[in-house]
FIMARZA-430793 format. One record per residue (C-alpha): y, x, z; residue in three letters; residue number from 1. Coordinates in pm, 1 decimal, padded with zeros to 6 digits, always signed. Each point is the difference from the previous one (the first is absolute). Last residue first. Example, Ala and Ser with C-alpha at 12.3 -4.5 7.8 and 13.67 -1.06 7.14 Angstrom:
BEGIN
[rec [-00106.0,+01367.0,+00714.0],"SER",2]
[rec [-00344.0,-00137.0,+00066.0],"ALA",1]
This chain:
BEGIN
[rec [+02594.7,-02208.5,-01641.3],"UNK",223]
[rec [+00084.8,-00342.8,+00137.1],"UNK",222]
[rec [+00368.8,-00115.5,-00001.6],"UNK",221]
[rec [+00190.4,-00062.8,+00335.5],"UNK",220]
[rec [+00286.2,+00167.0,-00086.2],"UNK",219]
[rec [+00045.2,+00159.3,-00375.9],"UNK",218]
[rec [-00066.7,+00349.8,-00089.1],"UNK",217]
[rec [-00142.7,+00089.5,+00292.6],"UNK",216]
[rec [-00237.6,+00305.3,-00126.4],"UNK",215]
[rec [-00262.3,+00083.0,+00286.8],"UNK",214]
[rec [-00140.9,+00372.0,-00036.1],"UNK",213]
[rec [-00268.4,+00142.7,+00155.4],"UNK",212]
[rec [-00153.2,+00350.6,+00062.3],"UNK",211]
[rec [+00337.8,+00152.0,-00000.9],"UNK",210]
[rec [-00150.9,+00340.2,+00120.6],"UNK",209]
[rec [+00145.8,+00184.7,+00321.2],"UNK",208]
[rec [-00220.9,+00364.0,-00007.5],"UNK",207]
[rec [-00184.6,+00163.4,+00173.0],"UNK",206]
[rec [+00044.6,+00348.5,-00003.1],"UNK",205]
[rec [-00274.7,+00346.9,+00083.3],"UNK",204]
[rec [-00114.5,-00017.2,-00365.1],"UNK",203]
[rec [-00056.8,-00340.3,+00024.7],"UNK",202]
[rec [-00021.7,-00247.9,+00321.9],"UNK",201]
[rec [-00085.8,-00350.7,-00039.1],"UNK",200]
[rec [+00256.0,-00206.7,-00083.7],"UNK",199]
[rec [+00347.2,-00165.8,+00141.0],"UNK",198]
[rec [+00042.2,-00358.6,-00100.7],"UNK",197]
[rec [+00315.9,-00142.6,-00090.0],"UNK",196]
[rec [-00040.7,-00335.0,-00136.2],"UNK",195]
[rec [+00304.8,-00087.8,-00217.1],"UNK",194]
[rec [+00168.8,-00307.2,-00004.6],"UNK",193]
[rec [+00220.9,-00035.3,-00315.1],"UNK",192]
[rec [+00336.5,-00039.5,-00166.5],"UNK",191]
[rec [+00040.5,+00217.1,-00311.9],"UNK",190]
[rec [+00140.1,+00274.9,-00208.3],"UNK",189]
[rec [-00188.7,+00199.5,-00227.0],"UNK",188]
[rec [+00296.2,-00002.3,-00292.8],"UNK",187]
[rec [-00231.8,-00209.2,-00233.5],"UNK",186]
[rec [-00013.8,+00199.6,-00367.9],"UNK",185]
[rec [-00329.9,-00117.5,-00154.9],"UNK",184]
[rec [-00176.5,+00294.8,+00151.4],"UNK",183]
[rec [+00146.7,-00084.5,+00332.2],"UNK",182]
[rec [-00178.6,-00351.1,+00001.5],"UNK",181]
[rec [-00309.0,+00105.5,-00133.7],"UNK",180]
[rec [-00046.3,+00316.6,+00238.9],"UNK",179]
[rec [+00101.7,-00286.7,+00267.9],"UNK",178]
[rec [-00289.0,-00249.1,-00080.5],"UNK",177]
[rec [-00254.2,+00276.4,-00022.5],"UNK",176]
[rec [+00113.3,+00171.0,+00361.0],"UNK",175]
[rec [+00012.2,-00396.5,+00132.9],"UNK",174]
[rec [-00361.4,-00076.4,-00073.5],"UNK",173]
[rec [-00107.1,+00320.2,+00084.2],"UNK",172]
[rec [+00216.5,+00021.2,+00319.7],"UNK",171]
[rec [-00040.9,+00361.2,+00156.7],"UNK",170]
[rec [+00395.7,+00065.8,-00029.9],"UNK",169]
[rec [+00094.9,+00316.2,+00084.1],"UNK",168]
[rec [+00268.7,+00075.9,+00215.2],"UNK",167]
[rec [+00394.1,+00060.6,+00041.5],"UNK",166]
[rec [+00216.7,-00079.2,+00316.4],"UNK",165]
[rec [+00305.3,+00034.9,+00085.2],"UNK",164]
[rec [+00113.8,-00040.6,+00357.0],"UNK",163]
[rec [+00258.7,-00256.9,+00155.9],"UNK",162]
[rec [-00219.5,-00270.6,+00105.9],"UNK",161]
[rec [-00218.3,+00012.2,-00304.6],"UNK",160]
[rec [+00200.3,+00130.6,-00358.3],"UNK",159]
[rec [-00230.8,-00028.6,-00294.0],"UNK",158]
[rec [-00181.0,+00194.1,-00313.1],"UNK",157]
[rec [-00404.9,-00166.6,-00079.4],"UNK",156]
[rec [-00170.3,+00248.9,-00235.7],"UNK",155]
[rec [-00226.4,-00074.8,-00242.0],"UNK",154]
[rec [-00201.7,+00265.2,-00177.3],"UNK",153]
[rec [-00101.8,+00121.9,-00324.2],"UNK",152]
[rec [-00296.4,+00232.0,+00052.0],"UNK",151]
[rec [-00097.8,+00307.6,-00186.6],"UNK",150]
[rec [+00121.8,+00236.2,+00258.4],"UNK",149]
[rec [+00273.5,-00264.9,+00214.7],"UNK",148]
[rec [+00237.2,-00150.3,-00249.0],"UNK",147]
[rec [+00231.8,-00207.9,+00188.7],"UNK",146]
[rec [+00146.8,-00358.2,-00096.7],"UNK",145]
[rec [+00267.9,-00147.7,+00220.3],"UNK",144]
[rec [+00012.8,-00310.6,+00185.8],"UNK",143]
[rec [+00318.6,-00122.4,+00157.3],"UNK",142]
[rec [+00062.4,-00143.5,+00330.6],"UNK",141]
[rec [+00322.5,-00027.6,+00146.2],"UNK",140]
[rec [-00039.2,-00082.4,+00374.1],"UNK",139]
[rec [-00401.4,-00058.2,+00111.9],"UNK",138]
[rec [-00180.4,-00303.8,+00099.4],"UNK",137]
[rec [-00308.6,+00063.4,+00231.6],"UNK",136]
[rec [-00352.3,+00002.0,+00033.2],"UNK",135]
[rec [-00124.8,+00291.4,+00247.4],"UNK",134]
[rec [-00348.3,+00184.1,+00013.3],"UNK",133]
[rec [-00090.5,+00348.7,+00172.9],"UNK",132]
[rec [+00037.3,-00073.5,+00368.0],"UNK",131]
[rec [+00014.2,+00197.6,+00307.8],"UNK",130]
[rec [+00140.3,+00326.5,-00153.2],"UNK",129]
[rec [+00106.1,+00284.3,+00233.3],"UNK",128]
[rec [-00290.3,+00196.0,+00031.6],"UNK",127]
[rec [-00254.1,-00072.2,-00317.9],"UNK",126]
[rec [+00328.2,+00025.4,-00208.5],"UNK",125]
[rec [+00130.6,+00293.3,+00141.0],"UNK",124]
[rec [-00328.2,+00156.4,-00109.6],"UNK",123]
[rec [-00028.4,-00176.8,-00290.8],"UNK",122]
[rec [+00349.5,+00201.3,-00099.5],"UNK",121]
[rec [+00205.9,-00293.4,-00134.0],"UNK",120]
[rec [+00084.4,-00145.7,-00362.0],"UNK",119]
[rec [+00180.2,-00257.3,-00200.0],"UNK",118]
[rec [+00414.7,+00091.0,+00163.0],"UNK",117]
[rec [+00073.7,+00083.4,-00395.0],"UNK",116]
[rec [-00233.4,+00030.8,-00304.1],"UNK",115]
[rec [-00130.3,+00210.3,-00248.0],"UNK",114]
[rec [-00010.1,+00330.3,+00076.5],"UNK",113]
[rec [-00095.1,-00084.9,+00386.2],"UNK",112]
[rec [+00262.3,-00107.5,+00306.0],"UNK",111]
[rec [-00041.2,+00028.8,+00379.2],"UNK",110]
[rec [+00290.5,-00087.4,+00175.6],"UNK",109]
[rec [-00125.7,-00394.4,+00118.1],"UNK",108]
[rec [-00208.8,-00114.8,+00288.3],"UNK",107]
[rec [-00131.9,-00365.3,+00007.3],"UNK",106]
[rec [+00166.9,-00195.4,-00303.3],"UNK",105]
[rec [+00339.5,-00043.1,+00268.9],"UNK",104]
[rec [+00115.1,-00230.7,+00182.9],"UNK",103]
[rec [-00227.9,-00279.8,-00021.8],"UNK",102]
[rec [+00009.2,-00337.0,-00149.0],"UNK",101]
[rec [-00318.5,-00193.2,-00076.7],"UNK",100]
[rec [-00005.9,-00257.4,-00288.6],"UNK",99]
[rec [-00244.4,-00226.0,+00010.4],"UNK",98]
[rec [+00243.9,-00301.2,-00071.6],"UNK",97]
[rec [+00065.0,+00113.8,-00337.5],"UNK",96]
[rec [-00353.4,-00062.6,-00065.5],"UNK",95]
[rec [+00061.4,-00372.5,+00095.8],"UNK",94]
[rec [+00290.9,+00022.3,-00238.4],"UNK",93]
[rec [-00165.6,+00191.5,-00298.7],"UNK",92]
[rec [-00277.5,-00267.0,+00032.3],"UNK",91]
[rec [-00306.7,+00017.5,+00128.5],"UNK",90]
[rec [-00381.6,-00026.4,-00205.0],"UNK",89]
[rec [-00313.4,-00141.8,+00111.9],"UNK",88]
[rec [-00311.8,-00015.0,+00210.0],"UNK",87]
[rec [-00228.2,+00270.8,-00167.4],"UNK",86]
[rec [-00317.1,+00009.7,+00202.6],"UNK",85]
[rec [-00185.4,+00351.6,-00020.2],"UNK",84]
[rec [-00331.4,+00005.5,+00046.5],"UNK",83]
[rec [-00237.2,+00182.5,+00240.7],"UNK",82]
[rec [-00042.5,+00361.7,+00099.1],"UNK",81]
[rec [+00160.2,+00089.2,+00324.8],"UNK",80]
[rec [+00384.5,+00117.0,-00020.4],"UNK",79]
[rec [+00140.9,+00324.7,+00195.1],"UNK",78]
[rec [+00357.8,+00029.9,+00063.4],"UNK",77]
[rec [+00275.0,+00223.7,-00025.8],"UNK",76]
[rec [+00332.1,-00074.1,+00174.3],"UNK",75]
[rec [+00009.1,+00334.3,+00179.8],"UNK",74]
[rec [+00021.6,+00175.3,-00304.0],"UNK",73]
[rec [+00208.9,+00298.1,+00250.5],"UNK",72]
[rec [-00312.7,+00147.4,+00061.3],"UNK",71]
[rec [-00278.9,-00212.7,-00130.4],"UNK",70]
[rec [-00048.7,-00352.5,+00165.6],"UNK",69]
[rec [-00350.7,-00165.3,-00079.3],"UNK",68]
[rec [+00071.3,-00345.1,+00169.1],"UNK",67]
[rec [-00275.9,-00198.7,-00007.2],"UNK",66]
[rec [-00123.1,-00284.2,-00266.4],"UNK",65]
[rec [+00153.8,-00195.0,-00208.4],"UNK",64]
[rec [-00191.8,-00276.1,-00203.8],"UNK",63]
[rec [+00386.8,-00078.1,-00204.1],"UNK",62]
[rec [+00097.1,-00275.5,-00128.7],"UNK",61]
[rec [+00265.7,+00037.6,-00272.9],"UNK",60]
[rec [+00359.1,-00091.9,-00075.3],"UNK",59]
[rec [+00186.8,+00138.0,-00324.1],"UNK",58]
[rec [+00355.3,+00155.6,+00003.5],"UNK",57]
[rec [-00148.0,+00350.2,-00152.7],"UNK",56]
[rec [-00293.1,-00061.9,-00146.7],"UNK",55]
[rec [-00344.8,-00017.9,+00083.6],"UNK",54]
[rec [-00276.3,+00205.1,-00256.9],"UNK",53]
[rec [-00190.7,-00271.1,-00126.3],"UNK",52]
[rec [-00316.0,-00165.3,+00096.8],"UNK",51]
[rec [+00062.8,+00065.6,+00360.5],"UNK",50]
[rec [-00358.8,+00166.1,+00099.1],"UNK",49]
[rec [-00108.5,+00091.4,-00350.3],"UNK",48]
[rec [+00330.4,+00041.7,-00171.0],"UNK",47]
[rec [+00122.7,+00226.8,+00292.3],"UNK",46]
[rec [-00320.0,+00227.2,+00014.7],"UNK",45]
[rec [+00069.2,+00060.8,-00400.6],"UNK",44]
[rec [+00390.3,+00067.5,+00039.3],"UNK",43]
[rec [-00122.3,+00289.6,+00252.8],"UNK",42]
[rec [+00123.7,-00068.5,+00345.2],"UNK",41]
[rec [+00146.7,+00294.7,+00200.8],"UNK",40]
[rec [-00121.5,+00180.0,+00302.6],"UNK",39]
[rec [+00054.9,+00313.8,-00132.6],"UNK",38]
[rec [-00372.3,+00068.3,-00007.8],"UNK",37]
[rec [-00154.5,-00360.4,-00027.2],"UNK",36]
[rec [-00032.9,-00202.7,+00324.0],"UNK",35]
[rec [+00281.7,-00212.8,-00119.2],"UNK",34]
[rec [+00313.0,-00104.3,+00195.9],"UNK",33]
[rec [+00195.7,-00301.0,+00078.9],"UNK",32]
[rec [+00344.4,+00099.9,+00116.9],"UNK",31]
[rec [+00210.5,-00242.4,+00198.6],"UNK",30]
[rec [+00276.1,-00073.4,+00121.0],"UNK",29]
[rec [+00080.4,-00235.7,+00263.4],"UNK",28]
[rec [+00274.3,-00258.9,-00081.8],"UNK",27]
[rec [-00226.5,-00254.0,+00211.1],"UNK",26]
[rec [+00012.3,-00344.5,-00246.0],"UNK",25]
[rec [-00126.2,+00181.3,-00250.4],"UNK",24]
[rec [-00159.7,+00331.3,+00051.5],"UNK",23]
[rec [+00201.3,+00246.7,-00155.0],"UNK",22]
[rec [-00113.9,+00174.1,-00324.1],"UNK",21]
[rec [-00152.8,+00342.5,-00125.2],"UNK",20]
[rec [-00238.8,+00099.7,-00291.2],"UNK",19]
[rec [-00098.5,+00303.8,-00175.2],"UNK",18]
[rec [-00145.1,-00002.4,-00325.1],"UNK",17]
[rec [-00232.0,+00286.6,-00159.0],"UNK",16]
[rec [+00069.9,+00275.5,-00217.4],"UNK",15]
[rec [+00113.6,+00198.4,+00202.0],"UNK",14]
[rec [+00254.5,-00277.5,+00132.7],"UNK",13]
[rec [+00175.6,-00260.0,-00197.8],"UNK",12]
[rec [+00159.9,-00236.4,+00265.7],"UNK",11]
[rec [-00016.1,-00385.7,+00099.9],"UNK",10]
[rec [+00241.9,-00016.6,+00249.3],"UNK",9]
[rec [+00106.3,-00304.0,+00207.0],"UNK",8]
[rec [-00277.0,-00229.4,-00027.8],"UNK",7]
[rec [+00015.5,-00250.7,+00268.4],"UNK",6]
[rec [-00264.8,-00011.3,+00195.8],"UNK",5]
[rec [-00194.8,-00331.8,+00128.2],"UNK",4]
[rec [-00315.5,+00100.9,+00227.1],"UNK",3]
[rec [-00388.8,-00076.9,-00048.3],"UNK",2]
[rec [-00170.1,+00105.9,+00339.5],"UNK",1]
């Protein structure tokens, strides 16, 4: 059964694209997954069954299927093999709308070279996490360029509820925009949704990603 989702993250991942969104109408997120190893959509698959690779802010109908939940991915989602129907775009203030507003970005103390509050043990994770996606609209934000090995990075830097947060930005669209921006002397700050998702585990961590990021520079404005 075809079903309307949201696009809420539309994030570089080995390679491949992973997606999330919220089914519209329900507020339920979702994750549609691939059967390839990693579970993420190569830009290739995407063109053939969507005809592009979906956007942040954009509508689509999806053929889900069942509910693949892995550890603390509980949102994942299989989808059978038909077309994708795209059904539109929202605005920054029906996106804005989305929102969701918890306490805290899951558990927070763990910290890697890079970043601040973006990591936990998997373990912990797989035990004490019962979610792994969040939208919301963080206190100060400023992004910040990192070099990581022989990648330039973006980094998203805000306040949440009273903690401090700093994590990667998995964005493509956004990460190229931004290295732009700063390059040409923009102080990285902003006003944005960001979708929080929290990724598969690596070396032991998983880690909170900005997989998505909603700019609101005016009200009611599309993206």
């Amino acid at each position: 059964m075809y079903q309307p989702i949201i696009i809420l993250a539309s994030s570089r991942k080995n390679g491949g694209i992973c997606l999330a969104g919220k089914r519209h109408g329900m507020g339920e997120w979702v994750r549609p997954v691939s059967v390839q190893p990693g579970q993420a959509w190569s830009v290739r698959s995407l063109h053939y069954v969507a005809g592009c690779v979906p956007q942040v802010g954009e509508r689509f109908l999806l053929p889900l299927g069942h509910s693949v939940p892995d550890a603390y991915q509980r949102e994942n989602c299989s989808v059978r093999f038909a077309p994708w129907r795209a059904a539109g775009r929202l605005s920054t203030r029906e996106l804005e709308k989305l929102a969701d507003k918890p306490s805290a970005l899951w558990l927070n103390g763990w910290h890697s070279v890079h970043g601040w509050n973006d990591r936990i043990p998997a373990l912990i994770a797989a035990q004490r996490c019962d979610s792994s996606l969040l939208l919301i609209r963080p206190d100060a934000l400023r992004f910040r360029l990192d070099q990581a090995g022989c990648e330039l990075a973006l980094r998203a830097v805000f306040d949440y509820r009273g903690q401090h947060y700093d994590l990667k930005v998995t964005d493509d669209p956004v990460r190229a925009r931004w290295i732009e921006r700063l390059a040409e002397g923009h102080d990285g700050r902003a006003d944005a949704l960001l979708c929080i998702s929290l990724g598969q585990a690596f070396q032991g961590y998983c880690y909170k990603l900005a997989a998505g990021v909603i700019e609101l520079p005016d009200q009611g404005s599309t993206l």
